[in-house]
C-alpha positions in Angstrom: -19.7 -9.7 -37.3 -19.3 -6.0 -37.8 -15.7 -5.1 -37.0 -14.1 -2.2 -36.7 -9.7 -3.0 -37.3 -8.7 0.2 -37.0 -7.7 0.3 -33.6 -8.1 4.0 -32.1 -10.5 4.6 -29.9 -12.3 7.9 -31.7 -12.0 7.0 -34.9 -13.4 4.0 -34.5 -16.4 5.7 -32.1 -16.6 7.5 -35.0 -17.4 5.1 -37.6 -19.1 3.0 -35.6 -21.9 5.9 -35.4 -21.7 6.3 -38.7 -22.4 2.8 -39.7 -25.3 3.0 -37.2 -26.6 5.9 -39.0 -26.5 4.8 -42.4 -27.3 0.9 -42.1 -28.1 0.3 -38.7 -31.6 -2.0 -38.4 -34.5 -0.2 -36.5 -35.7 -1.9 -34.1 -38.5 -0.6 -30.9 -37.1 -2.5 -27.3 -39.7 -1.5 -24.5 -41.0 1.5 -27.0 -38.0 3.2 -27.4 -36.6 3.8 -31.1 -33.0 2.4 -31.7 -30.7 1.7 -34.2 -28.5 -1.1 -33.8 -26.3 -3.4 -35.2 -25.6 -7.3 -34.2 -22.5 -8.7 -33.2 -20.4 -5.4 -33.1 -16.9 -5.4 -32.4 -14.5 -2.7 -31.8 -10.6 -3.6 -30.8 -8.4 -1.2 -29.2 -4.6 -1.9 -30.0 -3.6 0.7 -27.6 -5.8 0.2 -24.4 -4.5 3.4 -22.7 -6.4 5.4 -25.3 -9.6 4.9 -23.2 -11.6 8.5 -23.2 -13.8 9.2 -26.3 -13.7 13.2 -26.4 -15.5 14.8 -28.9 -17.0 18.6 -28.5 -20.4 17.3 -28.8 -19.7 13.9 -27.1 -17.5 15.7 -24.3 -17.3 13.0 -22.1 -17.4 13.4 -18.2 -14.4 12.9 -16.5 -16.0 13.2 -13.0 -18.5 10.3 -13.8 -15.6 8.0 -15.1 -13.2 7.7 -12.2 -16.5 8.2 -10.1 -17.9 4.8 -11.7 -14.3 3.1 -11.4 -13.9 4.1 -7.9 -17.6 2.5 -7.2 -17.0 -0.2 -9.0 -13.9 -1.5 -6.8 -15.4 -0.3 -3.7 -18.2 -3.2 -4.4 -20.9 -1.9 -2.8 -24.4 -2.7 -4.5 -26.0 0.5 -3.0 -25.7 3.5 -5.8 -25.8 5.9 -3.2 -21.7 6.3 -4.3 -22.9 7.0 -8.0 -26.1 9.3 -7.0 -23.9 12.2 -7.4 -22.8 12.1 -10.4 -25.6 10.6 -12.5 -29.2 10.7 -10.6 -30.2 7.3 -13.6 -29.0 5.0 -10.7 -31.7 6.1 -8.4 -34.5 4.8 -11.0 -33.2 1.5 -11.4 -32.9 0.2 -7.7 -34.3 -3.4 -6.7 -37.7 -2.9 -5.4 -37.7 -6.7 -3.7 -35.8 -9.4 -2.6 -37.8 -12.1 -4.1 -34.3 -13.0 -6.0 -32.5 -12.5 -2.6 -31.2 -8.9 -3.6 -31.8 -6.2 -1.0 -34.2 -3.9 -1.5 -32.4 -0.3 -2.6 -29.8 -2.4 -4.5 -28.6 -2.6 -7.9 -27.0 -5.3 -9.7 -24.6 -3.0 -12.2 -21.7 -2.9 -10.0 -19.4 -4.8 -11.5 -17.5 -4.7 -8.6 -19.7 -6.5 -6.5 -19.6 -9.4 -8.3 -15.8 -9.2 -9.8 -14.6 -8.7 -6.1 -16.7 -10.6 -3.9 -19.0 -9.0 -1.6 -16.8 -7.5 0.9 -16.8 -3.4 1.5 -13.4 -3.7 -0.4 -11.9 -6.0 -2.2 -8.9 -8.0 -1.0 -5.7 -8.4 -2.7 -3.1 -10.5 -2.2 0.0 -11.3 -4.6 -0.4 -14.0 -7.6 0.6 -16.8 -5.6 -1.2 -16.1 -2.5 -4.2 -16.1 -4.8 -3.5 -19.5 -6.4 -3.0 -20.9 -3.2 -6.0 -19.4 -1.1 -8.8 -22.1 -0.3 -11.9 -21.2 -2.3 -14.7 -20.6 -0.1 -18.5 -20.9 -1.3 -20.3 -18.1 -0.1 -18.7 -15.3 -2.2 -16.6 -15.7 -4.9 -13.7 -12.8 -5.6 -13.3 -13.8 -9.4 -10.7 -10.9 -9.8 -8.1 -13.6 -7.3 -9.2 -16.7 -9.4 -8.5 -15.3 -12.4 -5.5 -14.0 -11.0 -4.4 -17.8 -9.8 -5.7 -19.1 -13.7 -3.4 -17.2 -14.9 -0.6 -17.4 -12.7 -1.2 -21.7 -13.0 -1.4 -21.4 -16.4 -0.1 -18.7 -18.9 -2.1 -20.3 -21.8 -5.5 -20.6 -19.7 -8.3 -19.9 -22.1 -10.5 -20.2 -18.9 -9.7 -17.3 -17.5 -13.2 -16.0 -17.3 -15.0 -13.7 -14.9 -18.7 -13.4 -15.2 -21.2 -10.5 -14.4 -24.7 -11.4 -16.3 -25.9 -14.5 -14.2 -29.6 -16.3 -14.6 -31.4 -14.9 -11.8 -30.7 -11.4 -13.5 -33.3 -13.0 -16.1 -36.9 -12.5 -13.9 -39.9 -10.4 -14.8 -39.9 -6.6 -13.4 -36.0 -6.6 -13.0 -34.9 -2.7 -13.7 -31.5 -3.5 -13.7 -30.3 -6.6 -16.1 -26.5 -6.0 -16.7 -25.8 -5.0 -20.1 -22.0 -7.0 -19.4 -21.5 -10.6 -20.0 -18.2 -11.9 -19.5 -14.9 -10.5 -18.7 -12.5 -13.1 -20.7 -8.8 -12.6 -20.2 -5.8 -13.9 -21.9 -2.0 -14.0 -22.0 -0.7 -14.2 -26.1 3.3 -13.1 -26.9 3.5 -12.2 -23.6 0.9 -9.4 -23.9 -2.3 -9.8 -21.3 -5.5 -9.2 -23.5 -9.0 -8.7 -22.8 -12.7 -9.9 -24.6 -15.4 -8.2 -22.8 -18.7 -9.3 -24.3 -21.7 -7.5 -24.0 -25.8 -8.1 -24.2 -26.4 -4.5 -25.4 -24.2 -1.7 -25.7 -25.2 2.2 -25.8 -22.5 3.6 -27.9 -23.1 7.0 -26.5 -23.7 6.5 -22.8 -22.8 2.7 -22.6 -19.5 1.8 -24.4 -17.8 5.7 -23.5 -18.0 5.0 -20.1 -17.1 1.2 -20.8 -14.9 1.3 -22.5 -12.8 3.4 -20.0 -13.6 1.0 -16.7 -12.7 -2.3 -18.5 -9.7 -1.0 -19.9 -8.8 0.3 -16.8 -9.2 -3.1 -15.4 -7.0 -4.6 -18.2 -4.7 -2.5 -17.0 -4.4 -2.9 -13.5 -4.4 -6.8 -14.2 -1.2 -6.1 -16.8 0.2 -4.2 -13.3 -0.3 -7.1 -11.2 0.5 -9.9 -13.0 3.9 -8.5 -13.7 5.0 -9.6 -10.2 4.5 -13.0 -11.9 5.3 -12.2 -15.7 7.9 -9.2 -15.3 8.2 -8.8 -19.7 4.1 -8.9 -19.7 3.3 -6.0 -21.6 -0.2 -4.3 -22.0 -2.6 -6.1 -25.2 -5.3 -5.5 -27.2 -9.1 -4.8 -25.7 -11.6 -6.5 -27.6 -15.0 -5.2 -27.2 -18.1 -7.0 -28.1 -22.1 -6.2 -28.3 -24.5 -8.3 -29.0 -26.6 -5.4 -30.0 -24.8 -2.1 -30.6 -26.8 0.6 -30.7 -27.9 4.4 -30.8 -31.5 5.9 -29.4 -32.9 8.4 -31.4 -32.3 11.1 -28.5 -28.9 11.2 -30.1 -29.2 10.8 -33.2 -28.7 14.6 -34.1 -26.0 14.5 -31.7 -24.1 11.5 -34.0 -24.9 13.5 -36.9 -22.4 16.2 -35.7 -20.0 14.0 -34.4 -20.2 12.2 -37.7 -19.5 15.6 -39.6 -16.4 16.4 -37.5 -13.3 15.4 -39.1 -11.6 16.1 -36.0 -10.1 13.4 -34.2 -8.2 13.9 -31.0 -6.5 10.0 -29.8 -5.0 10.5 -26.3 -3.3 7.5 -24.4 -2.5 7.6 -20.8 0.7 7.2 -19.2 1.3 3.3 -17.6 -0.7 2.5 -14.4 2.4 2.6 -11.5 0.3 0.4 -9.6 -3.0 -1.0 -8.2 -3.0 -2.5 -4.6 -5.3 -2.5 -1.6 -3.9 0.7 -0.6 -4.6 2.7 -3.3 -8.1 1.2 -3.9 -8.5 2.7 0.2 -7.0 5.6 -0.9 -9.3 6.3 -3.8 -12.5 5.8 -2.0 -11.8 7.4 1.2 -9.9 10.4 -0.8 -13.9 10.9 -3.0 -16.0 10.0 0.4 -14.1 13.6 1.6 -13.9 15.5 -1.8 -18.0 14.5 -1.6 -18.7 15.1 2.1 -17.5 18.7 1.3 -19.3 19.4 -1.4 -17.4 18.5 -4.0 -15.6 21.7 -5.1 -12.9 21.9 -8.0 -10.4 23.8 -5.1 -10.8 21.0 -2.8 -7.1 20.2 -1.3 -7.2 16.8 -1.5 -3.4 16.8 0.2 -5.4 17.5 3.2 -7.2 14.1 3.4 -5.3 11.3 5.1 -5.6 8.7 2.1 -3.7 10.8 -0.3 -0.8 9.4 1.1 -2.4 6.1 0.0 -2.3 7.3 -3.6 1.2 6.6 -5.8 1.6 9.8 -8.2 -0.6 8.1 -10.6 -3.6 7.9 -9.6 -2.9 11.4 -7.6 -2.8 13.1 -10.9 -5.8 11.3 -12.3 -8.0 11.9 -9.4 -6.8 15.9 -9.8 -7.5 15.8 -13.6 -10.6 14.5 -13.2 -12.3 15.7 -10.0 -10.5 18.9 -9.8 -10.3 19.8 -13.3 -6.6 20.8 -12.7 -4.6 21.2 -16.6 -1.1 20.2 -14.5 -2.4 16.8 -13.2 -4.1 16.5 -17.1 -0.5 17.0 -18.2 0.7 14.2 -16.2 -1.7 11.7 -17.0 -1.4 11.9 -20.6 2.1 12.6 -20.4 2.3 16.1 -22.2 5.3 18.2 -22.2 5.3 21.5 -21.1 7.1 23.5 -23.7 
């Protein structure tokens, strides 16, 4: 295994590309040029340092809490993600001869960590454990919340998101995530998140933020459960990390820039059904109106939802504001 121990996030992006550059394999998957290597790991030791920011990987803030809010709304239409990359549109299910719906996709993790409901639906730790499990949808986000409520040391904790049927001829859209795999060690919740096939440049920026975001918002709940539980390592591993040759002038600069800029975000306050209604029906409005950067947001009736969290995170990232970006990364003013 390739691993990477040193533990921030852009440094390690960092070398990672550079190890891809200099020794990475070639290899040509559906004609395309990569270069990749096998059985890549990279392990955050501070999981609030989530946003790789380089000036020639500037990462887009809009897209990431757009992703996470799509995610957790569940829906398998990528009409929510259209607006902020059009890629969705050209990997859509064309058929239902797997039972998906036609117009569909199958990369929203959220449909198949939460169930299949519009939202997903919460309920304490031990309201989890104790729920009867029901056979026609499966919310693996409350079982693994009961696993680990039952059992502190559970190594079964386990949510999955690649599944067989994802494995037929003239499928566009074959999850690139495996497993979510979650455990509690010296009272610290941790997270393995295994992947098929990582793109370090578009794939594992943008995942790196969703799953750690996740990690946190389980940390969050489970303290209802585990008060002392403190926030662990993120563990993140590809079967095949790689880098398309599209970007391989752009890792070349990022390479050559000794600048390194680690950022951590302040602690999640908290992460309940009303904020996950306040998030989507708070970017349904900032969208129906066009989505401007001056949008008052204060004006929509699920800001109220919101704690002062994820307020300032939705103002940092979909309204660009330096006062909300301030807040989230918990930066004095001087």
């Amino acid at each position: 295994m390739e691993h990477i121990d040193n533990g921030n996030l852009n440094n390690d992006f960092r070398t990672c590309l550079a190890r891809l550059m200099e020794s990475g394999m070639t290899a040509h998957p559906r004609g395309t040029t990569t270069k990749e290597h096998l059985n890549y790991n990279i392990s955050l030791f501070d999981a609030r340092n989530r946003i790789v920011n380089f000036p020639d990987r500037k990462t887009n803030l809009k897209y990431l809490l757009g992703e996470f809010i799509w995610y957790v709304s569940g829906s398998a239409d990528p009409a929510g993600i259209l607006p902020y990359a059009k890629f969705w549109d050209g990997i859509r299910n064309g058929g239902t001869e797997v039972g998906y719906r036609t117009g569909t996709v199958n990369s929203n993790y959220g449909t198949r960590l939460f169930g299949h409901s519009a939202l997903p639906a919460f309920v304490t730790p031990m309201d989890a454990f104790k729920e009867p499990h029901g056979t026609a949808s499966v919310n693996q986000w409350n079982e693994t919340v009961a696993l680990l409520t039952k059992d502190k040391d559970t190594r079964q904790a386990i949510m999955n998101i690649h599944v067989p049927s994802d494995r037929h001829e003239g499928n566009k859209d074959v999850p690139c995530t495996l497993t979510l795999h979650w455990f509690i060690r010296d009272n610290r919740l941790c997270l393995i998140v295994n992947m098929r096939s990582n793109d370090v440049i578009l794939g594992f920026t943008n995942d790196v933020f969703q799953f750690t975001m996740l990690q946190e918002a389980m940390q969050v709940q489970l303290k209802s459960v585990y008060p002392e539980l403190e926030l662990g390592t993120y563990y993140h591993n590809a079967g095949s990390m790689h880098i398309y040759d599209r970007h391989f002038e752009m890792a070349s600069k990022i390479i050559a820039d000794e600048r390194t800029l680690e950022m951590s975000m302040v602690p999640m306050d908290a992460f309940t059904d009303d904020i996950l209604t306040g998030l989507v029906g708070v970017e349904a409005a900032w969208q129906a109106a066009g989505a401007p950067k001056d949008f008052d947001f204060k004006t929509v009736g699920a800001w109220s939802l919101l704690t002062p969290y994820w307020q300032a995170l939705v103002l940092m990232c979909f309204a660009e504001d330096e006062e909300a970006m301030h807040d989230v990364f918990g930066i004095e003013e001087h």
